[in-house]
C-alpha positions in Angstrom: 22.9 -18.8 28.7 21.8 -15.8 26.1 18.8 -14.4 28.6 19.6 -15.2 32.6 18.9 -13.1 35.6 21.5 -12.3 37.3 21.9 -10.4 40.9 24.0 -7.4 41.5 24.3 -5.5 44.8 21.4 -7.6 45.8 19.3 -6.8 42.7 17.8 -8.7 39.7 19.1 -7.8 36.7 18.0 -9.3 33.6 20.9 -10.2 31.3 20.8 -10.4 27.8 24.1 -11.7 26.2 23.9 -10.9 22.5 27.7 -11.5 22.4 28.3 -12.6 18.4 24.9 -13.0 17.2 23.4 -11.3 14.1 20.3 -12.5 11.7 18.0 -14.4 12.9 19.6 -15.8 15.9 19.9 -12.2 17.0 16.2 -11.4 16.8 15.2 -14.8 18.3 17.7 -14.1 21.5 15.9 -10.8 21.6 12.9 -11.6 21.7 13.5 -14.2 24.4 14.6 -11.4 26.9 11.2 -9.9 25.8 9.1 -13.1 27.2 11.6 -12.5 30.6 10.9 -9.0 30.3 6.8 -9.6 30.1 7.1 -12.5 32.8 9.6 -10.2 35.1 6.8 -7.7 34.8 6.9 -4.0 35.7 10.0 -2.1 37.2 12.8 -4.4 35.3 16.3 -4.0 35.0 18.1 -5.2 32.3 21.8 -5.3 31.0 22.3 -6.1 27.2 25.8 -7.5 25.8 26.5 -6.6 22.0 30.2 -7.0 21.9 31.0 -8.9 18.3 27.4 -8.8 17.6 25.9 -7.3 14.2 22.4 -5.3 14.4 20.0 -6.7 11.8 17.3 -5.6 9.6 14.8 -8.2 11.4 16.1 -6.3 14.7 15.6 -2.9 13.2 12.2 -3.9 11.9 11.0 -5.7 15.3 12.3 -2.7 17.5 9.4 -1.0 15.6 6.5 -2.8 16.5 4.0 -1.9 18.8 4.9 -5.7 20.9 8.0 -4.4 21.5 6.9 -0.6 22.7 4.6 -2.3 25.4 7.6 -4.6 26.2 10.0 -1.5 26.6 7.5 0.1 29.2 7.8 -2.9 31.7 11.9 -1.9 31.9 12.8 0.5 34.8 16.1 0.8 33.5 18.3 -0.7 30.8 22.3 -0.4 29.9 24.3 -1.3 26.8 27.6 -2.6 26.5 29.8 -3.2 23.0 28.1 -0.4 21.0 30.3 1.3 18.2 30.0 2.4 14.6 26.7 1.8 13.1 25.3 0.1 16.4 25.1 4.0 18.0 23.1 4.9 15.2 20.3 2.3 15.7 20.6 2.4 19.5 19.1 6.1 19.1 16.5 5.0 16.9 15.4 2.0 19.4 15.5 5.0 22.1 13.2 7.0 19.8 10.8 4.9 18.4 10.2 3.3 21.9 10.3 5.7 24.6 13.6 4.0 26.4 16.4 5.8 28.1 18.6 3.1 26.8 22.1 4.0 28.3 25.4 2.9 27.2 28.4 2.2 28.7 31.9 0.6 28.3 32.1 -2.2 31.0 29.6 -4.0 32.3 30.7 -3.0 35.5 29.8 0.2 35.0 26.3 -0.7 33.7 25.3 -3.0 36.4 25.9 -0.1 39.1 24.0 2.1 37.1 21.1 0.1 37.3 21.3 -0.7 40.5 21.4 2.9 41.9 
């Protein structure tokens, strides 16, 4: 499943698996772990997957709007895995135009303890 909760160190963790997307079906599994996000409410934690994904325009542009600001306030913490290249360079824009402290890592391991501590 693209967007599932999963629990870590008895924690919810809101999973976003991005694994391979690009385009459209990127922005669309996006903005499902937004509607989690808003229905998880305040205080989230949430663990993105872009390994053998490509960012999009459509994401760029979306990351921008003032939807996805508010959505970025309910977050408590978030972690990145599978960003390289080009994907650094955007990941500092999202973290910039939206207030988030967006932190990356290599494993997932290492992001889910982050969160959870």
């Amino acid at each position: 499943m693209p967007v599932s909760m999963v629990d870590h160190k008895n924690k919810k963790i809101i999973y976003v698996d991005h694994r391979g997307l690009t385009g459209q079906k990127l922005l669309d599994n996006y903005k499902q772990a937004c509607e989690l996000i808003k229905k998880n409410g305040n205080g989230s934690l949430m663990l993105v997957d872009f390994r053998e994904s490509t960012i999009s325009n459509e994401l760029v542009d979306y990351i921008k709007t003032e939807e996805n600001k508010a959505i970025t306030k309910l977050i408590a913490k978030q972690a990145a895995i599978g960003i390289s290249g080009i994907k650094k360079l955007v990941f500092n824009v999202y973290n910039t135009v939206t207030g988030s402290t967006l932190k990356m890592f290599n494993t997932e391991d290492e992001a889910k303890n982050y969160l959870v501590t």
